[in-house]
C-alpha positions in Angstrom: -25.6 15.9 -6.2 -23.4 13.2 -5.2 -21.4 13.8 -1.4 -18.5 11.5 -1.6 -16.6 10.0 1.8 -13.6 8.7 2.0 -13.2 6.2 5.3 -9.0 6.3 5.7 -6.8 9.4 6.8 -5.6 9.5 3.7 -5.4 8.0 -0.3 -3.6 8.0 -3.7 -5.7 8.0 -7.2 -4.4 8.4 -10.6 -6.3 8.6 -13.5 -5.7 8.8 -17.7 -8.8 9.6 -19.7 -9.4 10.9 -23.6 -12.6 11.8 -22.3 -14.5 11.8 -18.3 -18.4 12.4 -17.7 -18.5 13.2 -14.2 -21.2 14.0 -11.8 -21.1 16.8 -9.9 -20.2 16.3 -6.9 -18.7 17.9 -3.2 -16.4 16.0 -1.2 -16.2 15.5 2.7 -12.6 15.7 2.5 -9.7 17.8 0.7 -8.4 16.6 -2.3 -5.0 18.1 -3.8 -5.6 17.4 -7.7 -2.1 17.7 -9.8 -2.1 17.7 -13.4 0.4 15.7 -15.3 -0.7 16.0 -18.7 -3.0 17.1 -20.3 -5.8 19.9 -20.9 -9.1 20.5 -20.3 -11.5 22.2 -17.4 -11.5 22.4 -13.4 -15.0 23.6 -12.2 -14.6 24.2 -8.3 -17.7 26.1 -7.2 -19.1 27.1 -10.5 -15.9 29.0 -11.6 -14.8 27.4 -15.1 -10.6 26.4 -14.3 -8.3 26.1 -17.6 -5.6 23.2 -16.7 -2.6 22.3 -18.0 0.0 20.0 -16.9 1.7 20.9 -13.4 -1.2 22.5 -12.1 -2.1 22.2 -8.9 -5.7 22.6 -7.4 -7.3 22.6 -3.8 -10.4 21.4 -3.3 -12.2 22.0 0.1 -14.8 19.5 1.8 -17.3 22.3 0.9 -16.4 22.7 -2.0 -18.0 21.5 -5.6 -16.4 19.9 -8.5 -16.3 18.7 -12.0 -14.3 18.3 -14.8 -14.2 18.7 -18.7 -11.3 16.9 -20.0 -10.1 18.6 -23.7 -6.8 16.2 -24.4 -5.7 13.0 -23.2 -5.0 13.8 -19.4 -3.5 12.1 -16.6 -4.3 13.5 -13.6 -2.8 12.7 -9.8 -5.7 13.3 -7.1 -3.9 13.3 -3.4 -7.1 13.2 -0.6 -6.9 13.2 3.1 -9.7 14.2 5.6 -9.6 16.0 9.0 -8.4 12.9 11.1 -4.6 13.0 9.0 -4.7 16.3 9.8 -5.4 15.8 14.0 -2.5 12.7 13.6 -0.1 15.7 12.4 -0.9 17.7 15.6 -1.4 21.2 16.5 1.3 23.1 15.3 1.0 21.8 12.4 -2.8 23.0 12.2 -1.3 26.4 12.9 1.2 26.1 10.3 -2.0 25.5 7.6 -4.4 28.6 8.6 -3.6 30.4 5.5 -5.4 27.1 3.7 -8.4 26.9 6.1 -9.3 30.8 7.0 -8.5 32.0 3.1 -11.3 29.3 2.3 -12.7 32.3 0.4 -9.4 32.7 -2.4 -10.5 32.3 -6.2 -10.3 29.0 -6.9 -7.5 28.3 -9.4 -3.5 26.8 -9.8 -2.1 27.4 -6.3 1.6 27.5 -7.2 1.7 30.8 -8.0 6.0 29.8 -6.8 6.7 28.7 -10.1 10.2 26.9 -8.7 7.6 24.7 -6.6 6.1 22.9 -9.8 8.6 21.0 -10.4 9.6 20.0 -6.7 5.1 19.5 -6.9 5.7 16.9 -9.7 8.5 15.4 -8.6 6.5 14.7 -5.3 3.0 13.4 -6.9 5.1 11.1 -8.9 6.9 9.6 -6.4 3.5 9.0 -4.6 2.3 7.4 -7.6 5.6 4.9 -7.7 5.6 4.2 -4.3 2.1 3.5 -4.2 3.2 0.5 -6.7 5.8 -0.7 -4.8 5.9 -2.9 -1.9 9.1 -1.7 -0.5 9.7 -1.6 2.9 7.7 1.3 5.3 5.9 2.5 2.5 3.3 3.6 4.0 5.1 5.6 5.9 7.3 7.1 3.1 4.1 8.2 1.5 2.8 9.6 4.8 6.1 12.2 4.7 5.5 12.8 0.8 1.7 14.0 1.5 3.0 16.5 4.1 5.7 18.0 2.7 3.0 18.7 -0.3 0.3 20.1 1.9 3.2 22.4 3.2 3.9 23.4 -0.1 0.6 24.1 -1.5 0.1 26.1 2.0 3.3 27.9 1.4 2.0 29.0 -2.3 -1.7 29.8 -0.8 -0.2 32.1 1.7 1.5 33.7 -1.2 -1.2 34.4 -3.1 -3.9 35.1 -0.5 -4.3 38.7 0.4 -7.8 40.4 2.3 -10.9 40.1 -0.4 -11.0 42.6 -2.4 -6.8 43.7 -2.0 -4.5 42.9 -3.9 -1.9 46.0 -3.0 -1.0 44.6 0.9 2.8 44.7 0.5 5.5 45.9 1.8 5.1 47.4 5.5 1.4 46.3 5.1 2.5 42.5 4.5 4.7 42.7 7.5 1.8 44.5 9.6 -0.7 41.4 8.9 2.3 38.3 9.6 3.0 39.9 12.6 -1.4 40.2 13.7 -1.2 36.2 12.6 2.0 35.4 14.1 1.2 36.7 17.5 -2.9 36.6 17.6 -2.7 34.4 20.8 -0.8 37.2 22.5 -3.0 39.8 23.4 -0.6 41.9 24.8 1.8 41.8 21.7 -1.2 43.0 19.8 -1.7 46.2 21.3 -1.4 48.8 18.7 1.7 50.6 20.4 3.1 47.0 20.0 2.5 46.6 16.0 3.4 50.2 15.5 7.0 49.7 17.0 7.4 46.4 15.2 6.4 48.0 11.8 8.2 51.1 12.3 5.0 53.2 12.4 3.7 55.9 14.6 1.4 55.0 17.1 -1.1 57.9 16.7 -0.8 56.8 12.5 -1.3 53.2 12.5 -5.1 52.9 12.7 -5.6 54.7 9.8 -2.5 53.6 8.1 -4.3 49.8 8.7 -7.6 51.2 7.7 -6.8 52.6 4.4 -5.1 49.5 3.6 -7.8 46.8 4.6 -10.7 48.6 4.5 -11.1 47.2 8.6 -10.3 48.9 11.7 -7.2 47.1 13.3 -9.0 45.7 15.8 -11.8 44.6 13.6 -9.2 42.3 11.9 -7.9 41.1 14.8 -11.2 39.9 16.1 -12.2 38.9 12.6 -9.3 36.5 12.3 -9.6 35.4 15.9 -13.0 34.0 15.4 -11.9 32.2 12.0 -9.5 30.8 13.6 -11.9 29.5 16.5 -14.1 28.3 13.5 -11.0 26.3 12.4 -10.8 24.3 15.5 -14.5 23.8 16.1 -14.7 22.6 12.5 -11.2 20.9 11.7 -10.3 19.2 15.1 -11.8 17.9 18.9 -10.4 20.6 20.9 -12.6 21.4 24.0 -13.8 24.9 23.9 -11.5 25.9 27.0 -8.5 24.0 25.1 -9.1 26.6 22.8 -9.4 29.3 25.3 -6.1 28.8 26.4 -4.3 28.4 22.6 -5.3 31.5 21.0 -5.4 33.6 24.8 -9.3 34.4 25.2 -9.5 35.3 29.6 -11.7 32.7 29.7 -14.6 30.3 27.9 -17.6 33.2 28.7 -15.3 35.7 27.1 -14.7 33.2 23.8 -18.5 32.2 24.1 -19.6 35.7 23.9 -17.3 37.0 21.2 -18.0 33.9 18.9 -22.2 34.4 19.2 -21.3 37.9 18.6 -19.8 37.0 15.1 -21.4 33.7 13.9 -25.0 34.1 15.9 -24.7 30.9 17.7 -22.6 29.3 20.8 -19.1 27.3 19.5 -21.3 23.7 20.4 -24.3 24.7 18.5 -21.7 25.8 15.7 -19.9 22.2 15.6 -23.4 20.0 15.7 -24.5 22.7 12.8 -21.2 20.9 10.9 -22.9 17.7 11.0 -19.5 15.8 11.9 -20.1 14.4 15.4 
């Protein structure tokens, strides 16, 4: 199987084709893949994608891909690796979690907002002009376009992304899991006399309340989501282990060390060499 690299933050391809024999292949980097026109077949991990035009897919750097193409198509591929992510800083890492630690959502269209399609294609195809054009801080002008479109497919993916397995969590649920994410640095805030007054349930009735929803004891998925997000940073940026100690409010490294053997069988380090990305 071919493993393709890309060796710049970020870049623009477009492509028109009756007919495309690709290779199977899995990327080192993420690739946003927006249909124009056309019809045919995504396969992102073995699932079989129908596509039409102003569909937009996500491919991961784990991820494997192909494509059957059934009509004349043009299609808009928008890639960028880990280092345009670190250049857009931490909060914006924190703003994408719903794209990194629901790796696991079906693969599929992720603009499940159908007012974002348009706003999607209006976006790709400015990229694709201003790509042409040699216009004054261009590069810069396509450097704003890619971001506001990785907000926008991380906006629909957090949409569409509830626990595996659930597809009910709304309503006081929803609000019960933004507010875990929204204050999982803060152990205090997460204490479950905390949730419970924020969510407007009783105390003695929200572990089983988050139980019957989730299928996970609330502190379960609060420890769950902890260590996925620690997996985040290990794989996705540079941060020193006691960098992230202190962003996501672990007492201290032995305490993060010991929590993150406990769920992935090996120490944060050995977990980043195992990544093969120093």
């Amino acid at each position: 199987m071919d493993i393709r690299h890309m060796y710049q933050s970020f870049a623009l391809e477009y492509l028109e084709a009756d007919h495309y024999e690709a290779r199977r292949h899995r990327n080192t980097y993420f690739e946003l893949v927006f249909v124009l026109e056309g019809e045919g077949v995504q396969i992102i991990n073995d699932h079989r994608l129908h596509y039409t035009r102003n569909k937009l897919f996500v491919i991961f750097p784990e991820d494997t891909h192909d494509f059957e193409i059934h009509s004349t198509t043009r299609l808009c591929f928008i890639r960028f690796n880990r280092e345009h992510l670190r250049t857009m800083g931490q909060e914006w890492l924190r703003q994408l979690e719903f794209i990194f630690n629901h790796h696991h959502h079906l693969p599929g269209c992720v603009l499940v907002n159908t007012a974002d399609k348009p706003l999607v294609r209006a976006i790709a195809e400015a990229m694709l002009r201003e790509r042409e054009s040699e216009a004054p801080h261009r590069d810069e002008v396509l450097t704003q376009l890619l971001n506001t479109l990785i907000v926008v497919a991380a906006r629909n993916i957090r949409l569409m992304a509830p626990l595996p397995g659930r597809k009910d969590l709304q309503g006081t649920a929803s609000a019960l899991l933004h507010y875990i994410h929204e204050h999982i640095a803060e152990p205090e805030a997460l204490r479950a006399e905390k949730i419970a007054a924020h969510c407007h349930i009783s105390p003695g009735y929200i572990s089983e309340y988050f139980k019957s929803k989730t299928g996970l004891s609330m502190q379960e998925y609060i420890m769950n989501y902890r260590m996925k997000l620690v997996e985040t940073r290990l794989r996705y940026t540079d941060m020193q282990v006691s960098e992230i100690v202190d962003e996501l409010g672990f007492s201290d490294a032995s305490h993060l060390h010991r929590l993150f053997r406990k769920h992935s069988g090996m120490a944060p380090g050995a977990f980043r060499k195992s990544l093969g990305n120093d």
